[in-house]
PDB file of N, CA, C, O and CB in Angstrom:
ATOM      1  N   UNK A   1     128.201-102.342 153.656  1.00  0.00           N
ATOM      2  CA  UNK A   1     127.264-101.245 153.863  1.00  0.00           C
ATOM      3  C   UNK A   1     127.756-100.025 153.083  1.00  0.00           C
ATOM      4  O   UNK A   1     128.931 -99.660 153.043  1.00  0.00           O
ATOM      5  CB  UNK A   1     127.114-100.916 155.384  1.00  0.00           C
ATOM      6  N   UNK A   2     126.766 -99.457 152.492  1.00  0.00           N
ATOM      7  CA  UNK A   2     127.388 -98.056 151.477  1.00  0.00           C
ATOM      8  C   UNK A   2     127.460 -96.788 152.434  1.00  0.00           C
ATOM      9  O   UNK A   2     127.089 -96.794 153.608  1.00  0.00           O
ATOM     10  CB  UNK A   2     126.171 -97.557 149.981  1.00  0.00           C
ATOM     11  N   UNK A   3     127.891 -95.912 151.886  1.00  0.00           N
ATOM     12  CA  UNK A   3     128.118 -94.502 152.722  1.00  0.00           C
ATOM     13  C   UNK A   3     126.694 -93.982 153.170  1.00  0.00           C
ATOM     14  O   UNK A   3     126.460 -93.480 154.270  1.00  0.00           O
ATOM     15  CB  UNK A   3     128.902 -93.229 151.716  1.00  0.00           C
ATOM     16  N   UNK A   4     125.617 -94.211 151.976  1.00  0.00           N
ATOM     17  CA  UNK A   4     124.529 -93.650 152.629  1.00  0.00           C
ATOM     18  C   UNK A   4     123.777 -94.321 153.436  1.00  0.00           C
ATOM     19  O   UNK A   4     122.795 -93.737 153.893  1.00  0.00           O
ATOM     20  CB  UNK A   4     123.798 -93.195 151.893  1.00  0.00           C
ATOM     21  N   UNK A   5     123.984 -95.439 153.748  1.00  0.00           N
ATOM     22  CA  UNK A   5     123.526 -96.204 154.392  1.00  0.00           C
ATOM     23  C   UNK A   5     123.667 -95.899 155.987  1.00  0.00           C
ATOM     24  O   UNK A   5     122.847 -95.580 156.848  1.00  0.00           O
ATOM     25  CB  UNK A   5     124.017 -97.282 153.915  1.00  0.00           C
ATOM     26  N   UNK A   6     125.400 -96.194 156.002  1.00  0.00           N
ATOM     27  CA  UNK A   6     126.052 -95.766 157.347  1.00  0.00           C
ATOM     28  C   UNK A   6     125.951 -94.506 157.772  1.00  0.00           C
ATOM     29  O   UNK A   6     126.408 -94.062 158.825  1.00  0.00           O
ATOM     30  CB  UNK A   6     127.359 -95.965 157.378  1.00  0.00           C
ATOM     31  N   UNK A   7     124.961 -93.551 156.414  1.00  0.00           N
ATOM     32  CA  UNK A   7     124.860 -91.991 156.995  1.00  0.00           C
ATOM     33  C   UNK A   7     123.582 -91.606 157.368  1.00  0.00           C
ATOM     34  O   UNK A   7     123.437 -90.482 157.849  1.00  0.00           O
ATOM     35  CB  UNK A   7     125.286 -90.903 155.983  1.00  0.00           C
ATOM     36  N   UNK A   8     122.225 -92.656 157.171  1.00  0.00           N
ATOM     37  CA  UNK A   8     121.242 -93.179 157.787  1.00  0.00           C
ATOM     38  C   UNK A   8     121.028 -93.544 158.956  1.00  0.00           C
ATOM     39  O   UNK A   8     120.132 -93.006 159.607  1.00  0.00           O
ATOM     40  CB  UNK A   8     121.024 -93.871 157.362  1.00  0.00           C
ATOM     41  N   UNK A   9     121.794 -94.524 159.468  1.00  0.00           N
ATOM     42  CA  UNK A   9     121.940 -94.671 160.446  1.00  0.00           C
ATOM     43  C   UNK A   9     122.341 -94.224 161.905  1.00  0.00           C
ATOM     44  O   UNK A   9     122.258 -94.846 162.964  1.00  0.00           O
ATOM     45  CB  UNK A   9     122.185 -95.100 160.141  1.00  0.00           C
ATOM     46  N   UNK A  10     122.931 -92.597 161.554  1.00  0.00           N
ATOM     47  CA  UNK A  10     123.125 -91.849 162.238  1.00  0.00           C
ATOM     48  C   UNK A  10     122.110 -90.532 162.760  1.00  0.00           C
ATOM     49  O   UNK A  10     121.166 -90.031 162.149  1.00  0.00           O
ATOM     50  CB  UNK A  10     124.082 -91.672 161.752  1.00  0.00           C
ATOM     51  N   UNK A  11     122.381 -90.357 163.421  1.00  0.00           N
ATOM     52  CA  UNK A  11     121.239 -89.554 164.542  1.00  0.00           C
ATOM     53  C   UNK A  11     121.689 -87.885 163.488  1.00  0.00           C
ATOM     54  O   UNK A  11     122.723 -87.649 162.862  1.00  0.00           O
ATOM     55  CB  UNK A  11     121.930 -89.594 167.069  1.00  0.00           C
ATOM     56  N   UNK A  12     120.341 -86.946 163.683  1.00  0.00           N
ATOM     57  CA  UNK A  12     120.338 -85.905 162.676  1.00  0.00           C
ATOM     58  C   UNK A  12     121.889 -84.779 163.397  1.00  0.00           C
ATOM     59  O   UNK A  12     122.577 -83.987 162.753  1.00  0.00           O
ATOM     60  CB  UNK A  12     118.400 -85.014 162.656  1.00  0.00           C
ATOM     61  N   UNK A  13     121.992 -85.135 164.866  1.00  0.00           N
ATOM     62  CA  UNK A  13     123.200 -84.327 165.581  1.00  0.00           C
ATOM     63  C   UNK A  13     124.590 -84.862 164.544  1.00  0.00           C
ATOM     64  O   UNK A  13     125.276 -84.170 163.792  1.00  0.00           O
ATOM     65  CB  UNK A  13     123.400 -84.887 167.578  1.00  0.00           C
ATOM     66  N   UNK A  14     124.678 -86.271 164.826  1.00  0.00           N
ATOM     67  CA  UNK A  14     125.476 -86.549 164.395  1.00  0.00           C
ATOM     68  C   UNK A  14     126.019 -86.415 162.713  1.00  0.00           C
ATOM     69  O   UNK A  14     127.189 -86.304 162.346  1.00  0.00           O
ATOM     70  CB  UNK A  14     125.331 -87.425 164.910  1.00  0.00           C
ATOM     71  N   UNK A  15     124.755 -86.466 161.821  1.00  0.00           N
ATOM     72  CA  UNK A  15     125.031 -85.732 160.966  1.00  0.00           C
ATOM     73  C   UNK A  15     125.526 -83.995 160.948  1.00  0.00           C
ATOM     74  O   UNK A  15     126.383 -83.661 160.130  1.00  0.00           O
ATOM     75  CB  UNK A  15     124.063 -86.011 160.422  1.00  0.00           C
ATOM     76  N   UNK A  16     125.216 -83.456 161.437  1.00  0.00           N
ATOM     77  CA  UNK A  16     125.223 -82.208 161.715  1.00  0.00           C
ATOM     78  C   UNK A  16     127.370 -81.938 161.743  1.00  0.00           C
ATOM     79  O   UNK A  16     128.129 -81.502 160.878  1.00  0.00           O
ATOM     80  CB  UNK A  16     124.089 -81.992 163.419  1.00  0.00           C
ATOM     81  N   UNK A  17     127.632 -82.479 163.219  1.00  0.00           N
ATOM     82  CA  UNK A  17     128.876 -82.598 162.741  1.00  0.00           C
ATOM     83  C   UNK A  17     130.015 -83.408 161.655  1.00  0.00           C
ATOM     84  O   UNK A  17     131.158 -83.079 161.340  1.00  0.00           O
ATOM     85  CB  UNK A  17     129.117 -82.697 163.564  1.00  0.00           C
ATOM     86  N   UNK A  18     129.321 -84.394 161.315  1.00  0.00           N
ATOM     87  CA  UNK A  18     129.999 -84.928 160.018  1.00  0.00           C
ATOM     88  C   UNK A  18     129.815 -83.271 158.933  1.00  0.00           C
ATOM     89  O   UNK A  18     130.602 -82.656 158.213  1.00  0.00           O
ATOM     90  CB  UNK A  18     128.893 -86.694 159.269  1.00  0.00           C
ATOM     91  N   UNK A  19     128.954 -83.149 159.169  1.00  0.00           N
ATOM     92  CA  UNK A  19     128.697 -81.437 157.677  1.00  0.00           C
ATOM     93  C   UNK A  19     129.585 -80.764 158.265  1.00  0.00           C
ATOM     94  O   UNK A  19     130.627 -81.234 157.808  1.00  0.00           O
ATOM     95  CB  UNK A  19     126.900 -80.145 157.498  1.00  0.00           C
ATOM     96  N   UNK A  20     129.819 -80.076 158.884  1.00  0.00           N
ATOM     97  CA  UNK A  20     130.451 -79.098 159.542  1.00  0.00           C
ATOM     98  C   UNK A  20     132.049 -79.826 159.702  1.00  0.00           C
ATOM     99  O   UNK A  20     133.025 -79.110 159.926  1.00  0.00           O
ATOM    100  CB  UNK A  20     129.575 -78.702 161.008  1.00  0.00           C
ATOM    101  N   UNK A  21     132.149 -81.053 159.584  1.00  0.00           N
ATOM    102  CA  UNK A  21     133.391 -81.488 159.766  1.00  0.00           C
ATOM    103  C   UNK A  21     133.822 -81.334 158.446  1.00  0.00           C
ATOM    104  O   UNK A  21     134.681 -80.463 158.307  1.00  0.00           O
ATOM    105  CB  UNK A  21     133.544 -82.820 160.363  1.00  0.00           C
ATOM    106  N   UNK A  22     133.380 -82.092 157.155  1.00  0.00           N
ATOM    107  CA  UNK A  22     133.642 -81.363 156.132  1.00  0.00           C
ATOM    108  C   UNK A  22     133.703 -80.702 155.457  1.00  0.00           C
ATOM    109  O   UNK A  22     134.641 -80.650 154.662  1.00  0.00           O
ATOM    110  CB  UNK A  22     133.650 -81.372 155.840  1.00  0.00           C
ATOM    111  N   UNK A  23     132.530 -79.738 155.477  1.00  0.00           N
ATOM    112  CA  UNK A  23     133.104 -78.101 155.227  1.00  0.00           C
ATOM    113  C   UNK A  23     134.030 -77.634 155.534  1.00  0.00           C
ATOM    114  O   UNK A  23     134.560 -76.825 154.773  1.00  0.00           O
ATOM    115  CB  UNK A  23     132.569 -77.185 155.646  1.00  0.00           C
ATOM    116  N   UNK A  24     134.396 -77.832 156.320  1.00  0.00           N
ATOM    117  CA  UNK A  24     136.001 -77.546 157.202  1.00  0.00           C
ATOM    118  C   UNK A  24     137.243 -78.136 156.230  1.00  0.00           C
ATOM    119  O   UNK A  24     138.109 -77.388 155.776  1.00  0.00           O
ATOM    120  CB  UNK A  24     136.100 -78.611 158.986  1.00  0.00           C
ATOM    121  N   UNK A  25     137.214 -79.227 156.038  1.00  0.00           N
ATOM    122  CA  UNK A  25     138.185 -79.934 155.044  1.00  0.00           C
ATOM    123  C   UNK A  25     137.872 -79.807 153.536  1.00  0.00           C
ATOM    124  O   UNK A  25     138.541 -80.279 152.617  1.00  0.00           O
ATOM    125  CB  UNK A  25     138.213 -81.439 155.353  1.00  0.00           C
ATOM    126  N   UNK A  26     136.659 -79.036 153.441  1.00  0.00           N
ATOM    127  CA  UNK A  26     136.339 -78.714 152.184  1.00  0.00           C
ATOM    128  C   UNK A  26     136.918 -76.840 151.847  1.00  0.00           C
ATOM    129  O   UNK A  26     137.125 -76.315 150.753  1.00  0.00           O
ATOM    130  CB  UNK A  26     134.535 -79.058 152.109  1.00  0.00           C
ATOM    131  N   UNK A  27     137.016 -76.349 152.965  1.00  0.00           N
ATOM    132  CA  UNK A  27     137.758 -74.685 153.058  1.00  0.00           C
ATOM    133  C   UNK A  27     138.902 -75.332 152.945  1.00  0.00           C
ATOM    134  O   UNK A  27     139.196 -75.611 151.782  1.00  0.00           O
ATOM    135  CB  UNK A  27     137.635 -73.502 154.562  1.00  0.00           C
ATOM    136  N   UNK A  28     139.654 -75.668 153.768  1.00  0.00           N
ATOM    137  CA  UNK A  28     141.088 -75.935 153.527  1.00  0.00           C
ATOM    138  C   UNK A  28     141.524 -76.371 152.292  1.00  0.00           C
ATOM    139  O   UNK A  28     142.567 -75.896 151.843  1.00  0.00           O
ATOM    140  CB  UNK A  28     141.534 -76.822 154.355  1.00  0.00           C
ATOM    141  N   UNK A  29     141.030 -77.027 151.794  1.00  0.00           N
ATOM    142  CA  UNK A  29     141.496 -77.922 150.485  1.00  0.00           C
ATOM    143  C   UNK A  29     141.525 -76.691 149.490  1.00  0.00           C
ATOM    144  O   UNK A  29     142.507 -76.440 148.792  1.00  0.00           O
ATOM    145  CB  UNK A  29     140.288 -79.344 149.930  1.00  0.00           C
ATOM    146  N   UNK A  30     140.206 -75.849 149.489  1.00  0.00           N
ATOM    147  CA  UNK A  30     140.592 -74.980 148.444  1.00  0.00           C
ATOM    148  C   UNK A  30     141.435 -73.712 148.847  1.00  0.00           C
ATOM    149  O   UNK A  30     141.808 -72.850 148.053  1.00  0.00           O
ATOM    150  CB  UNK A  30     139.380 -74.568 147.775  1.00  0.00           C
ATOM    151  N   UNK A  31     141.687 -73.730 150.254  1.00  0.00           N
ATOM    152  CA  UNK A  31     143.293 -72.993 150.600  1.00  0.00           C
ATOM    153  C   UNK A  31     144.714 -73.733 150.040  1.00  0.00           C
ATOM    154  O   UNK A  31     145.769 -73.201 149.697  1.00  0.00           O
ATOM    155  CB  UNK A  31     143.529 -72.984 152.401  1.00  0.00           C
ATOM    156  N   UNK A  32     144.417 -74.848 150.072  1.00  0.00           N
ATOM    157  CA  UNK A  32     145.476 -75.684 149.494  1.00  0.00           C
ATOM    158  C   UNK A  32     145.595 -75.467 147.992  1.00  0.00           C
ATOM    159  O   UNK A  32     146.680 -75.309 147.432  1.00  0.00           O
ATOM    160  CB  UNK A  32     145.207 -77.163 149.786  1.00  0.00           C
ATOM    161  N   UNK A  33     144.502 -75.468 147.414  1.00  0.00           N
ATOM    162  CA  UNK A  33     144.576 -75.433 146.041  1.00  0.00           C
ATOM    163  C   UNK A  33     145.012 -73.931 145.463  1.00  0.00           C
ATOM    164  O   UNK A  33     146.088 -73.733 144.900  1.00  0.00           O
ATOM    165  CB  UNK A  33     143.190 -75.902 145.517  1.00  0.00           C
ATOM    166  N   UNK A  34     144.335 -73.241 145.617  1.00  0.00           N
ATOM    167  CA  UNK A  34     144.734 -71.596 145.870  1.00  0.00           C
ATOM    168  C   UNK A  34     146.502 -71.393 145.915  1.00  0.00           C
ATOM    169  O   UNK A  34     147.243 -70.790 145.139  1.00  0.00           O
ATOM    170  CB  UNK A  34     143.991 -71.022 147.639  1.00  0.00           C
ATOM    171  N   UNK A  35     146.798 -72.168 147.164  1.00  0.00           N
ATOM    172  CA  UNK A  35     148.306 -71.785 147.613  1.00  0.00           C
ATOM    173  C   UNK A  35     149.564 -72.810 146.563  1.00  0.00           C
ATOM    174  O   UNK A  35     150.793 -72.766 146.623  1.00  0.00           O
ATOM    175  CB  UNK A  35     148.448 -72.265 149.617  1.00  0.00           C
ATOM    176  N   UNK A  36     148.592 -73.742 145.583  1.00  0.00           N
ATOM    177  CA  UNK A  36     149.789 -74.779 144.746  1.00  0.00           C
ATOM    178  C   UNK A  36     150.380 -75.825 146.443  1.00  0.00           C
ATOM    179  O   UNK A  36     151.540 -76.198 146.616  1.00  0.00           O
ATOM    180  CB  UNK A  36     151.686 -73.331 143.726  1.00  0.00           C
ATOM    181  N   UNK A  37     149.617 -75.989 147.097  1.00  0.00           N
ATOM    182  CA  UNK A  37     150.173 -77.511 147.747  1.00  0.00           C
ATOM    183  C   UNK A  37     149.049 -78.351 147.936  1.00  0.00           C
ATOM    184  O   UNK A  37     149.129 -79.247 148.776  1.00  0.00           O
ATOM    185  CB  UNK A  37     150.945 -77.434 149.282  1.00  0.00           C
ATOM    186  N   UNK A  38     148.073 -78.200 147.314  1.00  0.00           N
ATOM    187  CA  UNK A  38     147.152 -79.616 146.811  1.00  0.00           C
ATOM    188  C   UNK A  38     147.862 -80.451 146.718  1.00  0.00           C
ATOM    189  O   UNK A  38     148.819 -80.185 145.991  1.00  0.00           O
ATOM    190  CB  UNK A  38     146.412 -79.711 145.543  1.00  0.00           C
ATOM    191  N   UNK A  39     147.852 -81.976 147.383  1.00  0.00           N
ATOM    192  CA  UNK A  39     148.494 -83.056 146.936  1.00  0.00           C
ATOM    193  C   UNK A  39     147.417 -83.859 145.937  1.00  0.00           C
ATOM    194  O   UNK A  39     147.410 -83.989 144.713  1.00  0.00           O
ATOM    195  CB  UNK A  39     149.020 -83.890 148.201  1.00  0.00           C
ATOM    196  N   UNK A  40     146.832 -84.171 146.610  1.00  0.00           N
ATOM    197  CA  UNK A  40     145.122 -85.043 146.220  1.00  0.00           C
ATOM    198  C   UNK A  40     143.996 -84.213 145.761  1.00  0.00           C
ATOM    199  O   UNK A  40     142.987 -83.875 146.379  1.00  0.00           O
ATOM    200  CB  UNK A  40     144.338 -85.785 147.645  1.00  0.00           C
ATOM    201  N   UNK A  41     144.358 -83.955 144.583  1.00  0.00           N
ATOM    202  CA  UNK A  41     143.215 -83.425 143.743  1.00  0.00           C
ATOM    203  C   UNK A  41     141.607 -83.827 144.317  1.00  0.00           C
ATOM    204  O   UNK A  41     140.643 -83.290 144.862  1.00  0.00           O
ATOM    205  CB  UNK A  41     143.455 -84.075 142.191  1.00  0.00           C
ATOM    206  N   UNK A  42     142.087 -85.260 143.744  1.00  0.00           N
ATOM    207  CA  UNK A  42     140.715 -85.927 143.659  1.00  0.00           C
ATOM    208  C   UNK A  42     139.654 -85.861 145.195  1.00  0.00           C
ATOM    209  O   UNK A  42     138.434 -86.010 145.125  1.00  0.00           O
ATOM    210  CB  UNK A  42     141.103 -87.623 143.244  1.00  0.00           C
ATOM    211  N   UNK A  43     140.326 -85.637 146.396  1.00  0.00           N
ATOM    212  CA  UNK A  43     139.642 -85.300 147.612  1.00  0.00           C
ATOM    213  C   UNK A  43     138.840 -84.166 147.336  1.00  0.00           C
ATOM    214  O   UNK A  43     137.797 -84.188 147.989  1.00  0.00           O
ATOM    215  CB  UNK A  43     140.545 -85.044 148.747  1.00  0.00           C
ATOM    216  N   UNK A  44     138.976 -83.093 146.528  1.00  0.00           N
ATOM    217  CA  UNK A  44     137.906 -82.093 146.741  1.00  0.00           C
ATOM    218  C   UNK A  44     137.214 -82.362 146.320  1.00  0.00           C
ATOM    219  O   UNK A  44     136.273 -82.007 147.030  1.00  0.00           O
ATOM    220  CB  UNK A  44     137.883 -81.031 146.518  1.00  0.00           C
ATOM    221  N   UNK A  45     136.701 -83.032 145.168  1.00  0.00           N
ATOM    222  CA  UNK A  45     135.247 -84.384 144.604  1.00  0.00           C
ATOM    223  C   UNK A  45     134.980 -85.012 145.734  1.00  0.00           C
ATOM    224  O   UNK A  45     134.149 -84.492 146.478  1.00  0.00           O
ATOM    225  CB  UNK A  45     135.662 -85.857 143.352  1.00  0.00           C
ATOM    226  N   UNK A  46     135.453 -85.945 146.025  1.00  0.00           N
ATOM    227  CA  UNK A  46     135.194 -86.777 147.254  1.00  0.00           C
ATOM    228  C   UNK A  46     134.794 -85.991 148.111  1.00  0.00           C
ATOM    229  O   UNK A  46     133.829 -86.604 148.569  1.00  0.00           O
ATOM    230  CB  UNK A  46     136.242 -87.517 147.803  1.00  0.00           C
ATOM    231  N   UNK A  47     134.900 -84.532 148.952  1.00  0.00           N
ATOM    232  CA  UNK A  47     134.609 -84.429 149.969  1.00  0.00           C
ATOM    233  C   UNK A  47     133.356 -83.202 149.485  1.00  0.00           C
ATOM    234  O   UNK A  47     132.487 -82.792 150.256  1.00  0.00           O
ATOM    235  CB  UNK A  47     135.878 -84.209 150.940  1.00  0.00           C
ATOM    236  N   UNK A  48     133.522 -82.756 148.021  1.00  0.00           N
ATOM    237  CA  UNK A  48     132.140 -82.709 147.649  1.00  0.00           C
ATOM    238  C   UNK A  48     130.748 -83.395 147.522  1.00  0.00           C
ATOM    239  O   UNK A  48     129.687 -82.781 147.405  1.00  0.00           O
ATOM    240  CB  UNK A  48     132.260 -82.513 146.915  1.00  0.00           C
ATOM    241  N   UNK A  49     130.861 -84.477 147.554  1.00  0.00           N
ATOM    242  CA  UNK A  49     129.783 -85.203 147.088  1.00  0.00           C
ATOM    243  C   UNK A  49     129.442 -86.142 148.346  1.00  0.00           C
ATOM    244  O   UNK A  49     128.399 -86.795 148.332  1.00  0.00           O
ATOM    245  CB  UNK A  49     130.142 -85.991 145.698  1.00  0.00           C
ATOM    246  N   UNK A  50     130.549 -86.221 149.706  1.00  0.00           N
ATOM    247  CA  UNK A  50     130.407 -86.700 150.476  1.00  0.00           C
ATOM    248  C   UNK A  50     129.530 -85.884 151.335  1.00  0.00           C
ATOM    249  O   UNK A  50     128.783 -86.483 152.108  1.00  0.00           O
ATOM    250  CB  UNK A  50     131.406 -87.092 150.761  1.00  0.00           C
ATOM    251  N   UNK A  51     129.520 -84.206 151.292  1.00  0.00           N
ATOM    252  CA  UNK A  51     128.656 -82.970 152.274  1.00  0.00           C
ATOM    253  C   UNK A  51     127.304 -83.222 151.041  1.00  0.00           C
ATOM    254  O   UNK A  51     126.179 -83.121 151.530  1.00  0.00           O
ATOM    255  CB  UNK A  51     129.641 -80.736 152.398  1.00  0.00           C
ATOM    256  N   UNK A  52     127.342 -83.408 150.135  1.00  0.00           N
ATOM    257  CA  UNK A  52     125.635 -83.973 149.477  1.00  0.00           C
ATOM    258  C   UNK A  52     125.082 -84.834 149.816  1.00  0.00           C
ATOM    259  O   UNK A  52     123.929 -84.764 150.241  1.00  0.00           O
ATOM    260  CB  UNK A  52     125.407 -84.379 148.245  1.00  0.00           C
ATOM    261  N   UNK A  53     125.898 -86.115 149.701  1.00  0.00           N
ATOM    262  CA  UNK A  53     125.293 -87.403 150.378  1.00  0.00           C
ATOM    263  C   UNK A  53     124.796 -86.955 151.808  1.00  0.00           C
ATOM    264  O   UNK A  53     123.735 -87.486 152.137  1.00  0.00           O
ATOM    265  CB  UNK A  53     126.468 -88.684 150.519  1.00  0.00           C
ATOM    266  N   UNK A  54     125.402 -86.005 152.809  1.00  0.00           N
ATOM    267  CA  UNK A  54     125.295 -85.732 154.245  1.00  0.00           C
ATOM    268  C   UNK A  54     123.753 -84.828 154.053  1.00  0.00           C
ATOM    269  O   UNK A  54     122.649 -85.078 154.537  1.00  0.00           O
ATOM    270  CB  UNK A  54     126.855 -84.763 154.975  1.00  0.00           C
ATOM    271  N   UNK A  55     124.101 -83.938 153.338  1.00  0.00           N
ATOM    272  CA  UNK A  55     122.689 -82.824 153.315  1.00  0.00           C
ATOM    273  C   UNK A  55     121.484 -83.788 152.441  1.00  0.00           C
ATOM    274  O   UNK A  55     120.357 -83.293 152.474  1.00  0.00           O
ATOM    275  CB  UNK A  55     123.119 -80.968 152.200  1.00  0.00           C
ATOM    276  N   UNK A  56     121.565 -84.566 151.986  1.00  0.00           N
ATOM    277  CA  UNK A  56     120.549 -85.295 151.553  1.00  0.00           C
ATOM    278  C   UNK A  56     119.621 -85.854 152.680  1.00  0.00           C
ATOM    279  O   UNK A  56     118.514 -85.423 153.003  1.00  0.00           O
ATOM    280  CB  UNK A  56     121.094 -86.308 150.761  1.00  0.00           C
ATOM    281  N   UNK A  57     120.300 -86.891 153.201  1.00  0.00           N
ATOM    282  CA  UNK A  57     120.628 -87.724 154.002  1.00  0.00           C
ATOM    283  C   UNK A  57     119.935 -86.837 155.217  1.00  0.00           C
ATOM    284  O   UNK A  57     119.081 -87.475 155.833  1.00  0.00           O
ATOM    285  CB  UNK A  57     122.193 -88.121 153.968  1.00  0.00           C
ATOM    286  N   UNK A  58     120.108 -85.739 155.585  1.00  0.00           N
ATOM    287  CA  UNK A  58     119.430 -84.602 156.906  1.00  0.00           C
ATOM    288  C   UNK A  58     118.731 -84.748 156.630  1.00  0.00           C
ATOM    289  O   UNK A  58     118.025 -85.613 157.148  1.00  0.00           O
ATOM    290  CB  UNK A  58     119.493 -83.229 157.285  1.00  0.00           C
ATOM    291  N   UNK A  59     118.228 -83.830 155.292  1.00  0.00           N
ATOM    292  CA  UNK A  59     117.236 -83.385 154.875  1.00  0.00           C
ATOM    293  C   UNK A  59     116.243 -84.259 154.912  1.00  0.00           C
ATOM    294  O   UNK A  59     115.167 -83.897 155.388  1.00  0.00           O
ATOM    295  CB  UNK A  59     117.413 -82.922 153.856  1.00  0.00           C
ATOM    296  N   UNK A  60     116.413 -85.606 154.406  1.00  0.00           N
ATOM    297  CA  UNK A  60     115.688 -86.640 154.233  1.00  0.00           C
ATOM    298  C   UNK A  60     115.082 -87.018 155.486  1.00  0.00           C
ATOM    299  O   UNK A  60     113.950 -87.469 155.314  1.00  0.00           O
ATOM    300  CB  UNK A  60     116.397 -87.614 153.664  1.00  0.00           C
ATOM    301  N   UNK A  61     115.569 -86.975 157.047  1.00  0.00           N
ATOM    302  CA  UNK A  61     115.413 -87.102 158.170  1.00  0.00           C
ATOM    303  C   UNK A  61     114.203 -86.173 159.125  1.00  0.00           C
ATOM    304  O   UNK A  61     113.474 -86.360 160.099  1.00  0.00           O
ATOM    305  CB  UNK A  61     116.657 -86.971 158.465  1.00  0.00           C
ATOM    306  N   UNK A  62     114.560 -84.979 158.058  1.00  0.00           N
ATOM    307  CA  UNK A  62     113.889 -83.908 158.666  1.00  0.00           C
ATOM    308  C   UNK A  62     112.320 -83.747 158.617  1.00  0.00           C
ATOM    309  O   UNK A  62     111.383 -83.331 159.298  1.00  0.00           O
ATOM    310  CB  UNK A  62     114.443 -82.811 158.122  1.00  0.00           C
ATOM    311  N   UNK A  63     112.513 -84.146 157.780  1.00  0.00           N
ATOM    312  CA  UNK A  63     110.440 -84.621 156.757  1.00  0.00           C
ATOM    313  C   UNK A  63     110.360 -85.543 156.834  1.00  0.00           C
ATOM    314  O   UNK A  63     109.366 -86.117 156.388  1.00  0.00           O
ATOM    315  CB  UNK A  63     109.876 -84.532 155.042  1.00  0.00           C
TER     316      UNK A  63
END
């Protein structure tokens, strides 16, 4: 099953906190990056495109 799939399948609440969960890990990361202790670059892509797939995915629910 793909991400958007399994992000379909979830109720519009439950999306709601998946967004808000990564925004959260999406502030920090660029506190991390800011401060030089980024380990994992590549997570701030990933957890970019993972809050798109999420706001799509609402949005799509909503209409």
């Amino acid at each position: 099953m793909s991400k958007a799939e399994e992000l379909r399948a979830k109720s519009a609440d439950e999306l709601k906190k998946e967004l808000l969960s990564l925004r959260k890990e999406s502030f920090n990361l660029r506190f991390q990056k800011a401060g030089g202790q980024l380990e994992n670059s590549a997570r701030v892509r990933q957890v970019r495109r993972e809050i798109a797939r999420v706001k799509t995915v609402l949005h799509a629910k909503t209409n």
